[in-house]
N, C-alpha and C positions, 0 to 999 in steps of 0.2 A: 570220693564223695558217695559211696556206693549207699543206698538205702533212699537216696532223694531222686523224686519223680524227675522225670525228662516234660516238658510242654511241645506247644509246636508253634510257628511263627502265625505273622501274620498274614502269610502271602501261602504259606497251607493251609491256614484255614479258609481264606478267598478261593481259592482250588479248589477245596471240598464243597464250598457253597455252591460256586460257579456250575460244578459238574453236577452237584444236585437238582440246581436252576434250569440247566440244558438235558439232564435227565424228565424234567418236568416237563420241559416245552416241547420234547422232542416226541417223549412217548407216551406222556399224562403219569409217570414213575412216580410215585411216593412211597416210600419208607423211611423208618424209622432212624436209619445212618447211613450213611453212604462211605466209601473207601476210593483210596487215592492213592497212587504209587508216588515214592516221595524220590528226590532227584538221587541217592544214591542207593534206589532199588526197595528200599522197604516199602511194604502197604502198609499204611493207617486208618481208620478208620474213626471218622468223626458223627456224632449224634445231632439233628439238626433241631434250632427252635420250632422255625415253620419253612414250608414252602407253601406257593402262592402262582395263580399263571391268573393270565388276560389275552386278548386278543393280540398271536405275534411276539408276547412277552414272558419270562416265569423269574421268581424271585425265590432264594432263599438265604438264611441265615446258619452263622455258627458262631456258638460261647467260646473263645478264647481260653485257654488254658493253659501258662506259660510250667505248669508244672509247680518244683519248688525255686524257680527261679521270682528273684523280686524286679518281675520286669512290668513295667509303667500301664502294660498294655494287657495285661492278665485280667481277664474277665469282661474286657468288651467283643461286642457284637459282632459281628463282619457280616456284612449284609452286600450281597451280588445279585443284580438285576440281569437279566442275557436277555439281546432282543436281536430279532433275525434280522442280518444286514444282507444290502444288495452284495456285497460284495465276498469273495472267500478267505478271508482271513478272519483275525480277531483282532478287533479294536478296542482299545482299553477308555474307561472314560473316569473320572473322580467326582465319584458322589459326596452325598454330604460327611462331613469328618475327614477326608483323604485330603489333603495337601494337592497343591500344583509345584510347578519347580519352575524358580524366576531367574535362578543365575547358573552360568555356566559352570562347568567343572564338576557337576556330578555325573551318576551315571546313567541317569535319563535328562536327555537337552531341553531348556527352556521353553515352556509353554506345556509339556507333558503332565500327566498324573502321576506321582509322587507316588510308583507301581515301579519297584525294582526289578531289571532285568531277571531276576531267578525265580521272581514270583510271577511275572510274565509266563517266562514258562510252562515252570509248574501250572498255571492256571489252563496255559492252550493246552498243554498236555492231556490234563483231564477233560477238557472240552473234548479232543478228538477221541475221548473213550468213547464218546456218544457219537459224534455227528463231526462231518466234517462240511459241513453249511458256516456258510460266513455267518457270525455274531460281534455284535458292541457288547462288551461288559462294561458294568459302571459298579464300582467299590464304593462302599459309604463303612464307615464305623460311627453310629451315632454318638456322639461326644468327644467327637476323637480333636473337636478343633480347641475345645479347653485343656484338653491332654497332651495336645503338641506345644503349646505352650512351657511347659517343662520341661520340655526336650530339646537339642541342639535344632528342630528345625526352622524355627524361625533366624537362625545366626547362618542354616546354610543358604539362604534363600528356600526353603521349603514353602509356603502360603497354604494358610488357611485351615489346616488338619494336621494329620498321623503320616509320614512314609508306609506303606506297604512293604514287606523286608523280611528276609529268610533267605538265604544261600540253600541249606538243606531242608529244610523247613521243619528243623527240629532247635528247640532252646533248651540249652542243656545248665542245668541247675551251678547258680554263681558260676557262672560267664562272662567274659569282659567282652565278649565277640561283638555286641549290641552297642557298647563303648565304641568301641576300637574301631568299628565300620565309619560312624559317625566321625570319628578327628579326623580319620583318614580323608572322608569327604571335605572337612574343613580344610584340609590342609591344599588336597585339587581345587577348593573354590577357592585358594588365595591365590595359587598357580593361576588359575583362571585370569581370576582378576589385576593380576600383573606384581603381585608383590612379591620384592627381594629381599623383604628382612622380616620374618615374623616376627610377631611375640607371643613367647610361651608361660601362661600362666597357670596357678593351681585351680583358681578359682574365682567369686566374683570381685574379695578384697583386691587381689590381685589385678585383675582387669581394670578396676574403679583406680586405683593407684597408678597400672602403666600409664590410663587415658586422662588421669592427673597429671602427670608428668612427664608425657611427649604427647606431640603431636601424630595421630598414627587412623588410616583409616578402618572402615566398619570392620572390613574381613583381615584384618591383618594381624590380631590379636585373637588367641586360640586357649579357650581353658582347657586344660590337660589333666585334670582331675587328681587321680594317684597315676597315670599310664605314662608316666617320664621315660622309661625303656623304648618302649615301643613308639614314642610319638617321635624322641628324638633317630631312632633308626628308621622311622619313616621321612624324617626331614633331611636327614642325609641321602634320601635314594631322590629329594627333587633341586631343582636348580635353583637353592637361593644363595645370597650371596653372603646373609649376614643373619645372625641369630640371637636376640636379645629375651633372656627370660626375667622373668622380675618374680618376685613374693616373699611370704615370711621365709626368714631364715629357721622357723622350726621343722617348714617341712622340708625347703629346698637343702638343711645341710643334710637332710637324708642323703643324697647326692653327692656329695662329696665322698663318703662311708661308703660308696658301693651300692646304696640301697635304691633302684631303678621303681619300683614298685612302695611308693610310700603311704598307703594305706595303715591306719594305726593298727589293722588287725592283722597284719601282712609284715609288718617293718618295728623297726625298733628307733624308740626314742632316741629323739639326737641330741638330748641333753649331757650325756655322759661326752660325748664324743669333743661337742663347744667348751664345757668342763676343761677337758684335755689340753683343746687348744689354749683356751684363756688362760692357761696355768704353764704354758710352756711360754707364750708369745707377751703375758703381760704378768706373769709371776701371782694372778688373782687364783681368788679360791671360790668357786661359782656352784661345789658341789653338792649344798644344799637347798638347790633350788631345783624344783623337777620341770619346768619347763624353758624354753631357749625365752619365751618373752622372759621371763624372771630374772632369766641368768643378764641377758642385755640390760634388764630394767634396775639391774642393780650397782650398773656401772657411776660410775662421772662419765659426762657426758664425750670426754675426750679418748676415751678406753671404749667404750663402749662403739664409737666408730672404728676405732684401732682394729677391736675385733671385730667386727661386721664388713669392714675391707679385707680381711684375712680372711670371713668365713668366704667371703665372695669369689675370692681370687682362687680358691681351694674348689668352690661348686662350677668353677667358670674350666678350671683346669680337667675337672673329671667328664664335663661335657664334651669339651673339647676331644679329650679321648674316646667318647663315647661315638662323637662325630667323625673321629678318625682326622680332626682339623678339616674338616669339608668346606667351613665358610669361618668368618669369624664370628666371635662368643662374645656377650656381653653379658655381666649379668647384675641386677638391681636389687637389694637384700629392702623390705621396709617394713615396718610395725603393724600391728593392728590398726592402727588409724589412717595408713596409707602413707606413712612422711618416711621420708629414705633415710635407711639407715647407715649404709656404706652401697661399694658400685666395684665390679672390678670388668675390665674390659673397654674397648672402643663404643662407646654410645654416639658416635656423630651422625652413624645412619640414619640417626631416630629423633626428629629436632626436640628439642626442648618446651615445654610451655614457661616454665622458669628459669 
């Protein structure tokens, strides 16, 4: 992707404010940017709105800039307050916008600010460019608590704001790193929470249909967006014992075909492939319809299960491989309106509503 800009997270640019802020308090330092060593050795160097001091206290801000990445968080504020503590460490605190964290299994424990272990760092890092005096920091992104609203973190136990987030503290343009953190967390807060059988979904139809038709709690049920590869090699590295996915069978027979990554701009239509099937297993001809709802919707209603138990048992078996058989596989094919179309696999894990 060479020609598109790199951004930088949001736990760099708290870093760069914060050092700004203890730049300010420590020596009365104002200028125009300030520079930050970033955790795999680069300096960057970020331009600030304002800084600000008071009695004991200094504030500064940074514009966000995820680059050309289309990341949710591109162009808000990050705003760090530093105020002298009695004690020598750094204490983090969550201002306005930043999230709390209410359930276990991520990786800062319940009650804490929604201030990821590497932006942690990074942030004390830069503080002891200046001073190694005990400081509370407190994060704010103004808006950021209608902004998390969009985001996985209300589904992990996030409250109230934005996580704080950056490994290197750089966003590298069409990224799934910013995805992929987040299920990953989903998937430790179900560990947490005790459950043996997830379920893996595309999306919201999906969700609304599994919680149609089982009974299943808040954290148990995980959308998975297009990251099918990667979410299911993540659920084979934890201990569950049963794995039910449910959705339309236009994206899940991706799945079937090899295709781990079913983004439409990423993967190939699975209508050629149900084609195939329906014309080997039921003798139909489904080849002029360009999508899997069409090609289903053009059935009788007794063919059209035929194949949708056939696509299922075929998406149930490639998972299974995927999983290496790690637990067992169920899997729930259903329509745009949520009503099941076929099922191949053990579902006794997962009770029923009907």
């Amino acid at each position: 992707m060479s020609g598109l800009r790199t951004g930088y997270t949001t736990g760099a640019c708290a870093a760069a404010a914060a050092k700004a802020a203890a730049s300010m308090l420590i020596d009365g330092w104002r200028q125009a940017e300030v520079s930050i060593t970033l955790p795999e050795g680069e300096t960057a160097s970020f331009p600030f709105v304002f800084v600000e001091a008071g009695d004991g206290w200094a504030r500064a801000s940074v514009k966000k800039s995820a680059g050309d990445d289309p990341d949710i968080t591109d162009g808000v504020t990050v705003v760090v307050t530093v105020h002298r503590s009695s004690g020598a460490g750094v204490s983090f605190e969550a201002g306005e916008g930043v999230g709390r964290v209410t359930k276990a299994g991520l990786s800062v424990p319940p009650g804490q600010p929604a201030i990821n272990p590497g932006p942690r760092r990074m942030i004390e890092a830069a503080l002891r460019e200046v001073t190694s005096e005990g400081l509370t920091v407190r994060v704010s992104i103004p808006g950021g608590e209608e902004l998390a609203k969009r985001t996985f973190n209300p589904r992990l136990g996030v409250m109230g704001g934005l996580s704080v987030l950056g490994t290197t503290g750089k966003v590298h343009p069409h990224s799934a790193s910013g995805l992929r953190s987040a299920l990953t967390c989903a998937l430790d807060v179900a560990v947490a929470a005790g459950v043996n059988g997830p379920v893996l979904v595309p999306g919201h139809i999906g969700e609304q249909a599994a919680r149609r038709h089982f009974l299943l709690e808040h954290d148990q049920v995980i959308q998975v967006s297009n990251e099918w590869g990667y979410m299911l090699d993540q659920a084979r590295e934890r201990d569950f014992s049963a794995l039910l996915v449910v959705g339309h069978p236009g994206k899940l027979s991706k799945l079937a075909g090899g295709q781990w990554d079913t983004h439409s701009s990423r993967s190939e239509s699975a209508a050629p492939w149900v084609a195939k099937l329906a014309e080997k297993i039921l003798g139909a001809d489904l080849s002029g319809h360009a999508t899997v709802e069409g090609q289903l919707g053009a059935l009788p209603s007794n063919q059209r299960k035929t194949l949708a138990v056939a696509i299922a048992s075929r998406v149930r078996s490639a998972v299974e491989e995927r999983t290496r058989n790690r637990f067992g596989v169920a899997v729930v094919l259903i329509n745009l309106k949520g009503d099941i179309l076929g099922e191949s696999g053990d579902v006794m894990p997962w009770p029923r509503r009907d």
